[in-house]
C-alpha positions, 0 to 999 in steps of 0.5 A: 984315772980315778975320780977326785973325791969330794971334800965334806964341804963339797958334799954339804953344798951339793946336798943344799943345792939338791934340797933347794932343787927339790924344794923348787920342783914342788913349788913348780908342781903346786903352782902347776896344779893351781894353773890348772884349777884356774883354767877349769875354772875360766873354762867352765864359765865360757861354755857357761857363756855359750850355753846361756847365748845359745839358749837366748 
């Protein structure tokens, strides 16, 4: 049994669909690396907390 192939119209929606992926998978990165600097950032400030009730 062979395979259908696809038409050129086909082939032009799977490659937005495939460039809209891409596009999602980097804004997902990005937002995961801001998330990231956020929590260091709220991290910093409740050892910094700590550190200054510690030493009261």
């Amino acid at each position: 049994m062979t395979k259908p192939s696809l038409n050129e119209q086909q082939l032009a929606e799977l490659d937005e669909v495939l460039n809209f992926a891409k596009e999602v998978e980097q804004k997902i990165k990005e937002f995961s690396e801001e998330s990231e600097k956020i929590a260091q950032k709220w991290q910093r400030r409740a050892e910094d907390k700590r550190a200054a009730a510690v030493q009261k």
